[in-house]
C-alpha angles and dihedrals in degrees: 000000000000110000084239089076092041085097087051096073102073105100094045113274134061127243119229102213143055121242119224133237124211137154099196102051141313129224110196116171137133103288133031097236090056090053086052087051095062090032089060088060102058096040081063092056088267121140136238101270089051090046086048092048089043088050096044090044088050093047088062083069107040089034109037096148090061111034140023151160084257090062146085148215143126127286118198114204129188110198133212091265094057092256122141129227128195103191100191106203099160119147122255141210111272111242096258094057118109136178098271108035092131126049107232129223103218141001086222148067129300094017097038097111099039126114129202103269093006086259088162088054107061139352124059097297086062087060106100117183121297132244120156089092098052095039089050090048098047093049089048092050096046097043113006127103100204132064120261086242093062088039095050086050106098089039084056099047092044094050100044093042104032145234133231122274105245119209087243090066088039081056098049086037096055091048096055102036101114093055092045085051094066088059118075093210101049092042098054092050102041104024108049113177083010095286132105108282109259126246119251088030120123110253119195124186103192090164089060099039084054079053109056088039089067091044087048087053102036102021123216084338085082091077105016096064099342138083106296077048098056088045102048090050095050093050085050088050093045091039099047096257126144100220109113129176090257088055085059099050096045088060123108129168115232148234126237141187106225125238111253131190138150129251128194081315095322122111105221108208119193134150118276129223141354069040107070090196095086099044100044100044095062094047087055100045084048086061100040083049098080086052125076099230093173089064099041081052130218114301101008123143087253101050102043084049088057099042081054096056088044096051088045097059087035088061100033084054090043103087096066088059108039105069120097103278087228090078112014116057099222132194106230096152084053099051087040101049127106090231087057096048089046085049092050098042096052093067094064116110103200093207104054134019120239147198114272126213103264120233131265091271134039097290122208089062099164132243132184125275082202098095124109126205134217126203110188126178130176126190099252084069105263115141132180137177115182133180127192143148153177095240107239129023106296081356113240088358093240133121133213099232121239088022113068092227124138123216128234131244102210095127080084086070098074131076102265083202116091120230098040128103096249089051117133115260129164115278104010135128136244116260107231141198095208120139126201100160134168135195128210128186127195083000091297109116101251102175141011123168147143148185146185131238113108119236084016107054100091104028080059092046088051086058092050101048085056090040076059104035108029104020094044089231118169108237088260093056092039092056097033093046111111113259141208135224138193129146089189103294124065120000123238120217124186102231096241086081103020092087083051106052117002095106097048085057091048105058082047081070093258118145102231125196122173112238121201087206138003116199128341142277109324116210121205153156132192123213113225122198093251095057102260125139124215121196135206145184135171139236090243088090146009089277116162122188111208115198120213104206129005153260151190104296119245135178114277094022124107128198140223125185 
């Protein structure tokens, strides 16, 4: 093991990776060429929103199973003028969509969410509407400083030229494979010969590059009333899918007024609803808020019993504030306020877990784990962490023909039963679990970070922002440190302190399982008082932190010039 991990040893487990450390700007998302990409950006004079939209355009190539223009997800932005933005470009129901579309397979867990023949898991009736390219245009051209041409540039070259398979995309590829061989186009990238494209080899997406070419010379247009657009809606008409041209141009990413609350003197800023992560949040730290976590100390017995109750009435309360507030009124002072935390707290029983009120609708609906995250900082004071996702690996397995471009499954996100808050109606968005959070102190941004993983984004995010606040953790160790995950029924322990505490949680009447992994690659950088940027990604997936300017060098920091 390198000396430079020797400090990160002190909590009881060891972190893999290196942070970076920059004082012009840091780029940290899920694969090293997409970092490039926005760092890139800012090493042209660029700022951090265009590096963000440069990294996430170029993840649509390197990660193609995660992340698309076809897509959706949320970006928050802090500007210069220490304003935040929550740009909501989450995908929404055709209008031809209704309540019970699909025929369901059962009214109860596990099998609560499932169709006959999955059809809102994959194929054209699981598309919904999408939103990612709308939502990274409109942020570029609000905020950003560069055109969309210049910003499209790495994406297009990586695409036309090529980047090396990862084992990470053989893997995906391989679990998958039997869906991506009923479509000719998938098939024929990722399956050559009919078997899982091999790591190490040179993959091209000329389709995709030809793509992106038309977006960088007509802009969003492209997709919402122009060719992408046609093309996507015929192969919907000829595939049984609902999208039509009129759907797309319907479409229009949102504003929203971000979730605020105060932590041990930090603000904790986070999106609001149809995003749970805000809300909830809140609601947990409010509760955490009345314990001494510093003093139980991280992973021990105590502590991972409380985060689990915590997590338990987060979730039981979840589904009231989770629906499109277009259609569903939904509480959020309530949830957030510090009556409601103190209400909430006082029903722990420290000794043994117990069973939490469930919400107003059946709790435990599924996402995909299949997201990524970008956090993204420049030296003038812009900041952006954005999240967003295809749904499912390689989302509805389908491709638009002629454009390289995969479709999303986020149709699998609502309720497929009708009657609920989360039902399908035309027109309405996904609920998410995405996270891009940030954290200021005295009014200086102090932390922003994000992850993917579904059901388990922001209850991970909740454990890194006290790994930060309360443990004392470095980024590296915040992001790194083993996690936990319920939703009410059993409890998930990263292994790492599962051999450590699992039977202690037990005989408190949890029901303890042992995770290899919860939740994916979290991205983060922390802000210090001298201007500096560190930043941070986990073993969980293949993150990479580039770092813009330099510093003194010091054990267990890496540089990138």
């Amino acid at each position: 093991m390198p000396a430079s991990h020797s400090t990160f040893a002190r909590f009881g487990f060891t972190c893999e990776k290196q942070p970076a450390l920059g004082a012009k700007g840091m780029v940290v998302s899920n694969h090293p060429l997409a970092s490039a990409a926005g760092a890139q950006m800012l090493l042209a004079g660029g700022n951090a929103i265009d590096a963000a939209i440069a990294t996430l355009f170029a993840l649509t190539v390197v990660e193609p199973m995660m992340v698309g223009v076809l897509g959706g997800g949320l970006s928050h932005i802090r500007t210069t003028d220490g304003q935040h933005h929550v740009i909501d470009a989450l995908s929404t129901a055709p209008g031809a969509a209704r309540a019970d579309m699909y025929r369901t397979i059962a009214d109860t867990l596990p099998d609560y969410q499932e169709t006959e023949g999955r059809q809102n898991h994959r194929g054209a009736l699981a598309v919904a509407v999408p939103g990612a390219l709308a939502g990274w245009c409109s942020a570029l051209a609000r905020f950003g400083t560069m055109p969309l041409a210049e910003v499209l540039g790495p994406a297009i070259q990586l695409a036309e030229h090529g980047f090396t398979v990862t084992p990470y995309l053989q893997t995906c590829v391989r679990d998958v494979a039997a869906d991506l061989a009923r479509d000719p186009a998938l098939a024929a990238l990722f399956l050559p010969e009919g078997a899982p494209i091999a790591a190490g080899t040179r993959l091209r997406q000329p389709e995709a590059a030809a793509s992106l070419r038309l977006i960088a010379a007509t802009g969003p247009g492209a997709l919402y009333g122009g060719a992408i657009g046609a093309a996507l809606a015929d192969c919907m008409t000829r595939s049984g899918g609902l999208i039509g041209q009129a759907d797309l141009a319907a479409y229009a990413c949102k504003d929203r007024a971000p979730i605020h609350t105060q932590y041990r003197g930090f603000e904790i800023i986070g999106p609001p609803p149809p995003a749970s992560s805000g809300v909830h949040i809140a609601q947990m730290l409010g509760m955490l808020e009345g314990y001494d976590l510093r003093a139980m100390g991280f992973g021990t017995p105590d502590t991972v019993h409380l985060l689990a109750e915590v997590l338990k009435a987060a979730f039981a309360d979840r589904r009231v504030a989770t629906a499109d507030p277009d259609f569903v009124a939904v509480p959020v002072a309530t949830l957030t306020s510090r009556d409601f935390a103190e209400r909430r707290r006082a029903e722990i029983d420290m000794a043994r877990a117990r069973d939490w009120a469930p919400g107003i609708a059946p709790a435990g609906l599924g996402e995909s784990a299949n997201t990524t995250h970008v956090t993204v900082a420049d030296a003038a004071g812009n900041v952006v962490a954005s999240t967003h996702t295809i749904n499912s690996l390689f989302g509805a397995r389908v491709a638009v023909p002629g454009t390289g471009l995969i479709c999303n499954n986020y149709m699998f996100n609502f309720d497929p039963h009708p009657g609920q808050a989360l039902s399908i109606a035309p027109g309405k968005r996904v609920f998410t679990s995405m996270a891009p959070m940030m954290a200021l102190r005295d009014g200086r941004m102090a932390f922003a970070l994000g992850l993917p993983g579904a059901l388990r984004i922001f209850p991970s995010a909740l454990q890194a922002l006290i790994n930060l606040i309360d443990h004392g953790m470095t980024p590296q160790e915040a992001v790194e440190a083993p996690r936990i995950f319920t939703q009410g029924d059993v409890l998930e322990i990263e292994a790492a302190l599962y051999t450590r505490i699992g039977a202690d949680l037990a005989a408190r009447g949890h029901r303890v399982v042992s995770s290899p992994r919860v939740a994916g690659g979290m991205n983060a950088i922390a802000f210090q008082p001298d201007g500096m940027m560190l930043g941070a990604a986990c073993w969980r997936a293949d993150g990479t932190p580039v770092a813009i300017g330099g510093g003194l060098a010091r054990e267990g920091v890496r540089f990138v010039i």
